[in-house]
C-alpha positions in Angstrom: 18.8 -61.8 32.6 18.8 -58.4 32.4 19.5 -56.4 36.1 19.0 -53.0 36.0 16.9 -50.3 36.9 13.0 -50.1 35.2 12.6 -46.4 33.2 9.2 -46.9 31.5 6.6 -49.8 32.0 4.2 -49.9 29.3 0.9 -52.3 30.2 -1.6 -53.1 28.1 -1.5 -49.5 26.4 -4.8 -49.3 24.3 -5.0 -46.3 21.2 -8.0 -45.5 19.5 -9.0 -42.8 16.8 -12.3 -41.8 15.5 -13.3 -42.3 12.3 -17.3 -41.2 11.1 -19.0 -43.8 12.3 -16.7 -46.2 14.9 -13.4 -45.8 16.8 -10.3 -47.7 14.8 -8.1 -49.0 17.9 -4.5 -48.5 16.3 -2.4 -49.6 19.4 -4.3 -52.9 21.0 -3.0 -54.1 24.1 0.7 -53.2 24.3 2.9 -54.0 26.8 6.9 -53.8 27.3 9.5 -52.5 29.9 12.3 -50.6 29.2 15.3 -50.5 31.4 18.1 -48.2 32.1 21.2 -48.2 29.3 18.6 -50.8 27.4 17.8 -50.5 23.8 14.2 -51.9 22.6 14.2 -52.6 19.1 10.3 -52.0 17.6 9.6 -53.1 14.6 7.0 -53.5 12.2 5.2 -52.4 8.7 3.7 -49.1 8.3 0.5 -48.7 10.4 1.6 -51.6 12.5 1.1 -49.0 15.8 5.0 -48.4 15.6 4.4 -44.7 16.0 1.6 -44.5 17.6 2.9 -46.3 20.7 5.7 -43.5 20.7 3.6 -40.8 20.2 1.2 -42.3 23.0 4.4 -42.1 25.2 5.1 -38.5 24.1 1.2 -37.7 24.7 1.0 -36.5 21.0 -2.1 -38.3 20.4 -3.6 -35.5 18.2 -7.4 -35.7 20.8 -9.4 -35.7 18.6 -9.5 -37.9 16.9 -7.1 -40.0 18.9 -7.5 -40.8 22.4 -5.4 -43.2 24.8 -8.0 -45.1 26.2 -6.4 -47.6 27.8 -3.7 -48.8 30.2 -0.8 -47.5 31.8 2.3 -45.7 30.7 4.5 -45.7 34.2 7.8 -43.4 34.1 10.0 -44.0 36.3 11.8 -40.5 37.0 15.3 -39.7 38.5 14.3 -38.9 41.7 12.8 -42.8 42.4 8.8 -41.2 41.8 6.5 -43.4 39.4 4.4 -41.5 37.1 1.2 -42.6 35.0 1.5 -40.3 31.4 -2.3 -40.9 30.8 -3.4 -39.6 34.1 -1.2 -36.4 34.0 -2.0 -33.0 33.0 -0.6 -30.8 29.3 1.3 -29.1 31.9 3.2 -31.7 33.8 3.8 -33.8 30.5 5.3 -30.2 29.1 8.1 -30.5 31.9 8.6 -33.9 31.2 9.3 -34.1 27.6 12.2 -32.6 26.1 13.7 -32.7 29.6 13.4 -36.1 30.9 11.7 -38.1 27.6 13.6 -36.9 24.5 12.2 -38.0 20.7 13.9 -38.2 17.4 11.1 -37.7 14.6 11.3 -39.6 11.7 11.5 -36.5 9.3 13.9 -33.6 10.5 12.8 -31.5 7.7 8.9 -31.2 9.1 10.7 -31.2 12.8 12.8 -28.6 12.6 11.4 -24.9 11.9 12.6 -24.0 8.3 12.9 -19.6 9.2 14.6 -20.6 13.0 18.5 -21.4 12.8 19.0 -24.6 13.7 21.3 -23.5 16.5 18.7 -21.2 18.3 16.0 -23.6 17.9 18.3 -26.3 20.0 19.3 -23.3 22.5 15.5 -22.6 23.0 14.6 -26.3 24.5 17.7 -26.2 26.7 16.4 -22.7 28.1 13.1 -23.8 28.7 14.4 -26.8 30.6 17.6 -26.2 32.3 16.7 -22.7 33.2 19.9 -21.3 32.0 20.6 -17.8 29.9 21.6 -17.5 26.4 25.2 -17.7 26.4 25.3 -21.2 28.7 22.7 -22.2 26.2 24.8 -21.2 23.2 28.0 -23.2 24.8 26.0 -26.1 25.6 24.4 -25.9 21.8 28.2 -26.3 19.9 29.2 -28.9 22.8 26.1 -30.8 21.4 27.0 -30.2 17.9 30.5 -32.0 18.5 29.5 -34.6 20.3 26.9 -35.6 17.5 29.8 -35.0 14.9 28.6 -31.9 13.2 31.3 -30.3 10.6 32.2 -27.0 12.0 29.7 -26.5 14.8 29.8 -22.8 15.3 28.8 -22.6 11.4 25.9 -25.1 11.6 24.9 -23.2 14.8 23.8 -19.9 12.6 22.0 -22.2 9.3 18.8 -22.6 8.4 17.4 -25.9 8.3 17.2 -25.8 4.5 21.0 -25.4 4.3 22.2 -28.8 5.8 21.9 -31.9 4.1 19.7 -35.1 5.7 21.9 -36.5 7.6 22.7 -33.0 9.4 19.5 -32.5 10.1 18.8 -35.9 11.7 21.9 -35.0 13.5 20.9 -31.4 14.8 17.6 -33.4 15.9 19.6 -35.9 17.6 21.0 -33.1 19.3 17.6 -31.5 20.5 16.5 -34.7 21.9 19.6 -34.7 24.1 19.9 -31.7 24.9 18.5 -31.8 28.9 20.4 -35.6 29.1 16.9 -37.4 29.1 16.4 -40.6 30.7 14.7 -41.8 28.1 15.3 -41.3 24.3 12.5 -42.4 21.6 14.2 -42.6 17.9 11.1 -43.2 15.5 12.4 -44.4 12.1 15.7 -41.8 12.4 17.6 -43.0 9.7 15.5 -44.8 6.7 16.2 -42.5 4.1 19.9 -41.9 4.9 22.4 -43.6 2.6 24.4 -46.7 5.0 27.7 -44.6 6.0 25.4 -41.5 7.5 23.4 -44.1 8.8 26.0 -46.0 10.9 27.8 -42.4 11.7 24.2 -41.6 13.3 24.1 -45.0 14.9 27.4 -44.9 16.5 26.5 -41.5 18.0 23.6 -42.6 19.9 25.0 -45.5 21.2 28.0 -43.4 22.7 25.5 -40.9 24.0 23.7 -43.7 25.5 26.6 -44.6 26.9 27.6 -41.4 28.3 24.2 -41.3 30.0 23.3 -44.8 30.6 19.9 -43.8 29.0 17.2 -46.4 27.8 16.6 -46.3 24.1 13.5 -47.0 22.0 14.2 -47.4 18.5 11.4 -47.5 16.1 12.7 -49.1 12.8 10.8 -51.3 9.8 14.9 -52.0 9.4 15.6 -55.7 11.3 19.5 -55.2 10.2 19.8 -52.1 12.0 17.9 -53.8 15.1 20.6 -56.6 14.8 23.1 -54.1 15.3 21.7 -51.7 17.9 19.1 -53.6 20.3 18.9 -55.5 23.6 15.2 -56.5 23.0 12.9 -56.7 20.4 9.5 -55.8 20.2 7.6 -57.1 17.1 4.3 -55.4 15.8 1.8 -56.1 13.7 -2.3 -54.4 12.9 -1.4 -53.1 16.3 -0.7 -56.1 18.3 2.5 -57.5 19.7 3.0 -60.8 18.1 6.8 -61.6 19.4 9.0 -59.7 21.8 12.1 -61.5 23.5 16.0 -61.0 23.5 17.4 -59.7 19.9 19.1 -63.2 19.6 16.7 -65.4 20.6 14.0 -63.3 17.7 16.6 -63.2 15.0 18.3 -67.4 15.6 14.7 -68.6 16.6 11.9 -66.5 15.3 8.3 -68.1 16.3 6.0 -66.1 14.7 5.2 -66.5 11.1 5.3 -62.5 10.3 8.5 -62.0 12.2 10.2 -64.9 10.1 8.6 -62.9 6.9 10.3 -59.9 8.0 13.5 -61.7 8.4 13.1 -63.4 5.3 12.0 -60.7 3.2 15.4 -58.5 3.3 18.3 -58.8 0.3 20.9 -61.3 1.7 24.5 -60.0 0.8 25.7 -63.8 1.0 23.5 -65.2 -1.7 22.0 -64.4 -5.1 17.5 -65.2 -5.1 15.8 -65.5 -8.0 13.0 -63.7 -5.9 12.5 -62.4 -2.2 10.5 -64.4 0.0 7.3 -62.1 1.2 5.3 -62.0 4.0 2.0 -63.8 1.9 4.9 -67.0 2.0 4.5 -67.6 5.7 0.9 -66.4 6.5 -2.6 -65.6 5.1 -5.6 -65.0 6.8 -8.7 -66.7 7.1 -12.4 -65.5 6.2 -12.4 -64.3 9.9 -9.5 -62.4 9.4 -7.5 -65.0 11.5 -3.6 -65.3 11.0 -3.1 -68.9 9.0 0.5 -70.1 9.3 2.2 -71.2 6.6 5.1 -73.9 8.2 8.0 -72.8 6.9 11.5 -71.3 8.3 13.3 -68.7 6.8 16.4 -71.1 6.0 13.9 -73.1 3.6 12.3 -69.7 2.1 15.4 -68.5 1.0 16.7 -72.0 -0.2 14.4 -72.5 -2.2 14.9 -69.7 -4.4 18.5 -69.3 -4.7 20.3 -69.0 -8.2 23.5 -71.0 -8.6 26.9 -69.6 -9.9 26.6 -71.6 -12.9 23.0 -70.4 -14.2 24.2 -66.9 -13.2 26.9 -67.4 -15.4 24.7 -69.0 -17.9 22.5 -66.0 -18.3 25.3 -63.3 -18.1 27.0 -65.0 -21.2 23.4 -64.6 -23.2 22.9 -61.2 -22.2 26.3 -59.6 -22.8 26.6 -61.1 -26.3 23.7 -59.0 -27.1 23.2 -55.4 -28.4 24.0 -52.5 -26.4 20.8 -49.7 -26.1 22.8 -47.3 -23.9 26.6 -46.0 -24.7 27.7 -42.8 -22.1 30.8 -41.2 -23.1 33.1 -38.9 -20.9 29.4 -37.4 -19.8 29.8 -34.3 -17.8 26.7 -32.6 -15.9 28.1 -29.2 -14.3 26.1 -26.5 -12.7 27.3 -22.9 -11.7 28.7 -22.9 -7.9 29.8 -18.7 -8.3 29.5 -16.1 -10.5 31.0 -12.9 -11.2 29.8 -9.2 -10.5 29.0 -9.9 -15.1 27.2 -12.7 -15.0 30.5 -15.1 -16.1 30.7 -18.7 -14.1 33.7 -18.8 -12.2 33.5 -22.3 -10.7 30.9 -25.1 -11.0 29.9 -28.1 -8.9 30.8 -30.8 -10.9 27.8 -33.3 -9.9 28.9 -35.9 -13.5 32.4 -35.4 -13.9 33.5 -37.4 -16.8 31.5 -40.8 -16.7 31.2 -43.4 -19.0 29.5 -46.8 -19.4 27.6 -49.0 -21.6 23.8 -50.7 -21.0 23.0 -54.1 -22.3 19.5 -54.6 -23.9 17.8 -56.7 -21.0 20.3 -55.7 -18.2 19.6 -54.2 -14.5 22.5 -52.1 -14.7 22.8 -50.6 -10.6 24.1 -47.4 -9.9 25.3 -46.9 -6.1 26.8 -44.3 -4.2 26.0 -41.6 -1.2 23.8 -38.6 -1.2 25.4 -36.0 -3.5 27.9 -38.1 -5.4 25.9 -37.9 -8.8 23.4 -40.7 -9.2 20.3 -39.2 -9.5 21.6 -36.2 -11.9 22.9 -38.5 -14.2 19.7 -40.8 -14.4 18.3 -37.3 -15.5 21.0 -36.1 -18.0 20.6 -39.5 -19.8 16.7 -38.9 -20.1 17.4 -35.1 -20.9 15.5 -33.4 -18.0 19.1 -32.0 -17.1 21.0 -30.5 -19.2 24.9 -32.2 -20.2 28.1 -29.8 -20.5 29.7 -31.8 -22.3 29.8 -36.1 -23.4 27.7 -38.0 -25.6 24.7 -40.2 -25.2 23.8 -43.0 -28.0 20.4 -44.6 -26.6 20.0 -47.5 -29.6 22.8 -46.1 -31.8 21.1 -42.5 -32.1 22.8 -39.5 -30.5 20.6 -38.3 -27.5 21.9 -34.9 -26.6 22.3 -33.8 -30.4 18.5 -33.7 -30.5 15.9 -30.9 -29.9 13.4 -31.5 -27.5 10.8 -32.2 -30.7 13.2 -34.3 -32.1 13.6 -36.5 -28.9 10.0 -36.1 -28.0 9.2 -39.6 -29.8 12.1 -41.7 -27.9 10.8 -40.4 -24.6 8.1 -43.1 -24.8 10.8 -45.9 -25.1 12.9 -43.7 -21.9 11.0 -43.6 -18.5 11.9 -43.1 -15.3 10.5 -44.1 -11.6 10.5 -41.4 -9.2 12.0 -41.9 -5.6 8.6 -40.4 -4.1 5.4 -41.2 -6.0 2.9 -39.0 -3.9 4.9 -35.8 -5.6 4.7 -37.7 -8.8 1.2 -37.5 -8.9 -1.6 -35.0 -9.1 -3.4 -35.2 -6.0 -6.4 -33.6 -7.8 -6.2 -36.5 -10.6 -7.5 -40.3 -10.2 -4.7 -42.8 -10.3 -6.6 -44.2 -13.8 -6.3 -41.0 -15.7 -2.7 -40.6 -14.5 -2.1 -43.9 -15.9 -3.8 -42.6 -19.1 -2.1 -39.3 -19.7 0.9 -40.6 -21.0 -1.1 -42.8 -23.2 -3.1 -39.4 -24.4 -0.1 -37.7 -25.0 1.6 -40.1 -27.4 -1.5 -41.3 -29.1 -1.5 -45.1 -27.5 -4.6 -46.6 -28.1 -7.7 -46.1 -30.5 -9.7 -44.5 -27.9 -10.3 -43.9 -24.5 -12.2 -46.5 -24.3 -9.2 -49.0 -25.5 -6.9 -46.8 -23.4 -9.1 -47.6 -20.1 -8.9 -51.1 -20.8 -4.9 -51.1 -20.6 -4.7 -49.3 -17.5 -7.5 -52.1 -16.0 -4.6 -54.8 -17.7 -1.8 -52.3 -16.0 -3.5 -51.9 -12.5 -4.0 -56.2 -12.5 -0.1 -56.3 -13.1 1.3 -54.4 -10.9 -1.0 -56.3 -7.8 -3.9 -53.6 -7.5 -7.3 -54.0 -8.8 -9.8 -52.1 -11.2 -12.0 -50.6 -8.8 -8.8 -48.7 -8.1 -9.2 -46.5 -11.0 -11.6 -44.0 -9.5 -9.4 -43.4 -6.5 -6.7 -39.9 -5.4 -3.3 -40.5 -4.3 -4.0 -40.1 -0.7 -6.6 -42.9 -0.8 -3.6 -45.5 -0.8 -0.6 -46.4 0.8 3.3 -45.8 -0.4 3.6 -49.1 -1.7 0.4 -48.8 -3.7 1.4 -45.3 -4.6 4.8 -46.3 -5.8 2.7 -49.4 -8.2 0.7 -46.8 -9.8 3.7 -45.2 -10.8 4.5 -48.2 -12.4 2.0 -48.6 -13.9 2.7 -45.1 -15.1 5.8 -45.7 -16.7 4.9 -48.9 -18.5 1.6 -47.5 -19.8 3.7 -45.9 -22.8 5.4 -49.5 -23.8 8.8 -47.9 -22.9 12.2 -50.2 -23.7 14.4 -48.7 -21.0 13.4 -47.3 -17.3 15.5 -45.6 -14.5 13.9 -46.2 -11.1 15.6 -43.4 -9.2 15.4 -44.1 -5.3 12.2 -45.9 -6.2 11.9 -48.5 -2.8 13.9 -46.3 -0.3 11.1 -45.1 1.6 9.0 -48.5 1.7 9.1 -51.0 4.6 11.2 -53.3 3.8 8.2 -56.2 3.5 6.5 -53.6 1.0 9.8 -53.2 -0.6 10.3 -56.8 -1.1 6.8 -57.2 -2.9 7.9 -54.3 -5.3 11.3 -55.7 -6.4 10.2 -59.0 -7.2 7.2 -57.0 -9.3 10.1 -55.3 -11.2 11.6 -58.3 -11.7 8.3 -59.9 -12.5 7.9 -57.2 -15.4 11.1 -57.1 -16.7 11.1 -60.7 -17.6 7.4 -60.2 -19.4 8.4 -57.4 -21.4 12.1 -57.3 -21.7 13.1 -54.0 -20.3 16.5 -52.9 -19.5 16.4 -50.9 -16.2 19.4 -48.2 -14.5 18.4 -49.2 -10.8 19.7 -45.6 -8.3 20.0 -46.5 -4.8 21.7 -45.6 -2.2 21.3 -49.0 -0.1 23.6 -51.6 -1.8 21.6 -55.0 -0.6 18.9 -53.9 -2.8 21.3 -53.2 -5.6 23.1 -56.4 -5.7 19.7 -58.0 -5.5 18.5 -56.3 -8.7 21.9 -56.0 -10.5 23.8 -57.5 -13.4 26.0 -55.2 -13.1 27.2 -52.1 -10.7 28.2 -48.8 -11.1 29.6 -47.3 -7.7 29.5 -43.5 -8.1 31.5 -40.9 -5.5 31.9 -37.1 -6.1 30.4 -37.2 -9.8 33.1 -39.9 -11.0 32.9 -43.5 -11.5 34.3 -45.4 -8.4 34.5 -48.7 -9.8 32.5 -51.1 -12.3 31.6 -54.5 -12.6 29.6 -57.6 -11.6 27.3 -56.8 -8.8 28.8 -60.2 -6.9 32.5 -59.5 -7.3 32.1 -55.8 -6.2 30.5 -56.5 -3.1 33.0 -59.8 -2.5 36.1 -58.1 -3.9 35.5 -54.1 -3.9 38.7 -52.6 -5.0 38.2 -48.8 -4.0 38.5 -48.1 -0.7 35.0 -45.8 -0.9 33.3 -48.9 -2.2 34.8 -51.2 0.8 33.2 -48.2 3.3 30.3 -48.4 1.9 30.1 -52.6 2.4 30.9 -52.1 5.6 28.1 -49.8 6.6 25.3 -51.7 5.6 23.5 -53.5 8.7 24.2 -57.3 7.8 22.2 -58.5 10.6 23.8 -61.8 10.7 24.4 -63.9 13.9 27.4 -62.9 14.1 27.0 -59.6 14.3 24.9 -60.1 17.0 27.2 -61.7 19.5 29.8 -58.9 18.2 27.4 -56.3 19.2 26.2 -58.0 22.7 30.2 -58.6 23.5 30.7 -54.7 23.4 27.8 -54.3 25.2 28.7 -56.3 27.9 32.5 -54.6 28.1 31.2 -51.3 28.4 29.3 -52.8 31.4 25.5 -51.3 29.6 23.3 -54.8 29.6 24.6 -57.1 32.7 23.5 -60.5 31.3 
């Protein structure tokens, strides 16, 4: 039992915004304590009320069309005084946040003002707060900056936003939000598109600031391995409902709720090999009423019953790599001018492909894996041409790729096609998802008419789980998973032999992503594609994966079977990386709790 002083009561919190014609009630009857040096873990899909429930704390509630129209939101401050959010004025909530109630938002690049130096903009809040002058201010900033494990604080102190990478940013955020020592810190979704080792670097800081500070911690995540890691209690979400809330290892040994077994069912296991993941339709549907029907099942039998064995694994890897090869890299280097002299002449270059090479099987998932900035992405565009090589060679089905003009290559770009990591930038927002779909088709003459070339997008839409009546509809009318189908669809609309999908699930909830991995899957076994599969998270690359390519500073860290890497990893880089990923095991759990309780944070 938990013993230690209450910071926020939430009871039955109630979140409403206006549509035309009725009021959609996003948050619905929300209730949870947080204590003092606790960590609640919320989880939950997209538009589960995640979010909103923070922003509800923050009073961010954009009014209209939003309003809080229900319930209490009780802060308890450090001077013993009880406060109700929803009944206090702009002014007073002003004072509080920042200073008492600090907030990690999910993106730091929309958080963070791009012409302020990120330095000035963290001196600012501690200003306003602590009523202190510039050079305290400045001192405080750079102690800040260490603390959170920035790489030469006084530099970072004087760049612009634009000039750090991700996990910078989420740190100078990190920073901002505890800056005035808050009692309370609220991390919505602060590290879901960070590769593992920023992500656990990030992790480990907030955990020793909590420490420091015996703060309470909200963490917002769709990520149950990282709530594993990192949380007391866990708060479980769903169409703006609680469903489950309890202890993190009575939720993660003894789930009761049908979605929260989906959600722990529904993310790669390292430990096994699935022919498919499990999804949340497996453990519940809903009734003509909209009522939640339970499907009996536990995760333990969900995943058993879709294992492969060792021997049809082996089985299928002795059919595929007797077969052709349709992609041979050699020594393929993609440079790009770092400096330049007062003439024009390069006199260094970043060397983002530094002398790779590998060969693709026809039919294989071929993953590539690495960090931000260590080359994946820009060689997935060197192979398809839309970055130019300094020097190597590319054979894609015995014919020299980068010997060819663009004309030349212009007909294998239909058989080469590549997934995008974000789909909403891959599309024309002024175009309906149908005619996207069709373009392509346009462009290399697929299809007798438009009226044949309308009937294989209805075919396309059907495959990749959306419907016809879809056709008519913008970008913005549908969610990322949707989005990221459509650009599926895209991609397979030209009949191509060979696809990249760069980054393509990184950004999806992980019960979304699920649904759109076994659709790959789905499709490369109807029309026998061979796919590169770029990611930085290397649970969803041993799920897709033959084989694995583990990439670090433009060179090839190691190569092999996706099992035996992960199992055996012979680089040192490629063990880091292993260890970084949030395993969420039971283990891992009691590991985490132990600590907690030695650094006397949770009395239990």
């Amino acid at each position: 039992m938990l013993n230690k002083e209450v910071l926020l009561e939430v009871k039955n919190l109630v979140t409403d915004f206006k549509t035309e014609d009725e009021y959609v009630r996003a948050v619905n009857d929300v209730s949870f304590t947080l204590h003092k040096g606790e960590t609640i873990g919320i989880v939950g899909e997209s538009g589960s009320g995640k979010s909103v429930t923070a922003l509800s704390i923050m009073q961010l509630i954009p009014n209209p069309p939003g309003r809080v129209s229900g319930g209490q939101i009780l802060f308890h401050t450090k001077d013993h005084r009880t406060i109700d959010l929803t009944k206090i004025s702009a002014k007073e909530m002003r004072s509080l946040r920042g200073n008492d109630i600090g907030m990690i938002f999910q993106e730091p690049m929309t958080s963070l003002n791009p012409v302020i130096k990120c330095g000035e903009q963290v001196m600012e809040a501690i200003m306003l707060h602590q009523k202190v002058n510039k050079r305290a201010a400045r001192l405080r900033t750079l102690e800040l900056f260490s603390q959170v494990q920035l790489p030469t604080p006084e530099l970072i102190l004087d760049r612009y936003p634009h000039q750090l990478s991700g996990g910078q940013k989420q740190r100078v955020m990190i920073a901002m939000a505890m800056s005035c020592n808050p009692a309370i810190l609220i991390a919505d979704e602060p590290t879901t598109a960070l590769d593992v080792t920023v992500q656990k670097t990030i992790l480990d800081v907030m955990l020793d600031l909590q420490r420091q500070n015996n703060m309470g911690i909200m963490f917002i995540t769709h990520d149950l391995g990282v709530i594993a890691e990192l949380a007391d209690k866990v708060v479980v979400m769903y169409k703006g409902k609680i469903v489950e809330q309890g202890l993190v290892m009575d939720i993660f040994s003894n789930p009761k709720h049908p979605y929260t077994k989906s959600l722990l069912a529904c993310r790669p296991p390292l430990d096994k090999r699935l022919k498919r993941l499990p999804v949340v339709s497996d453990f519940m549907k809903r009734d003509e009423n909209g009522e939640i029907i339970e499907i009996p099942k536990s995760v333990t039998e969900a995943i058993g019953s879709v294992i492969i064995t060792e021997n049809e694994r082996k089985e299928a890897h002795k059919a595929l790599y007797s077969g052709d090869k349709i992609l041979e890299i050699q020594n393929l280097k993609t440079w790009f001018p770092a400096t330049k002299s007062f003439f024009g002449r390069t006199l260094t270059y970043t060397k983002a492909v530094d002398d790779v090479s590998f060969d693709v099987y026809e039919g294989e998932t071929l993953g590539l894996v690495g960090e931000s900035g260590c080359g994946k992405t820009t060689l997935g565009r060197t192979i398809l041409k839309l970055a130019d090589a300094h020097e190597g060679k590319i054979y894609f089905k015995k014919q020299e790729v980068l010997r060819l003009t663009e004309d030349e290559f212009r007909p294998l770009r239909r058989n080469m096609q590549i997934i995008f990591q974000d789909p909403y930038s891959s599309l024309n927002p002024r175009i309906t998802i149908g005619n996207a779909i069709m373009e392509p088709m346009k462009f290399h003459n697929i299809g007798s008419s438009n009226n044949d070339r309308k009937e294989k997008v209805y075919d396309l839409l059907k495959k990749v789980g959306l419907e016809e009546k879809h056709f008519q509809r913008y970008p913005h009318e549908f969610s990322g998973g949707q989005r990221q189908r459509v650009c599926i669809a895209r991609a397979l609309a030209v009949n191509p032999q060979f696809l990249i999908c760069d980054e393509s699930v990184s950004a999806l909830d992980v019960s979304v992503q699920a649904q759109v991995l076994n659709l790959l899957n789905d499709l490369k076994k109807e029309f026998k594609f061979t796919y590169i599969f770029i990611s930085h998270d290397l649970s969803v690359v041993k799920f897709m994966s033959d084989r694995m390519v583990v990439m670090n500073k433009g060179k090839v860290e190691e190569i092999g079977n996706a099992d035996d890497i992960y199992h055996n990893p012979q680089s040192d880089y490629t063990k880091n990386l292993i260890n970084s990923i949030p395993k969420g095991r039971l283990e891992d759990i009691t590991s985490s709790i132990e600590k907690k309780k030695s650094a006397s944070l949770v009395n239990y």
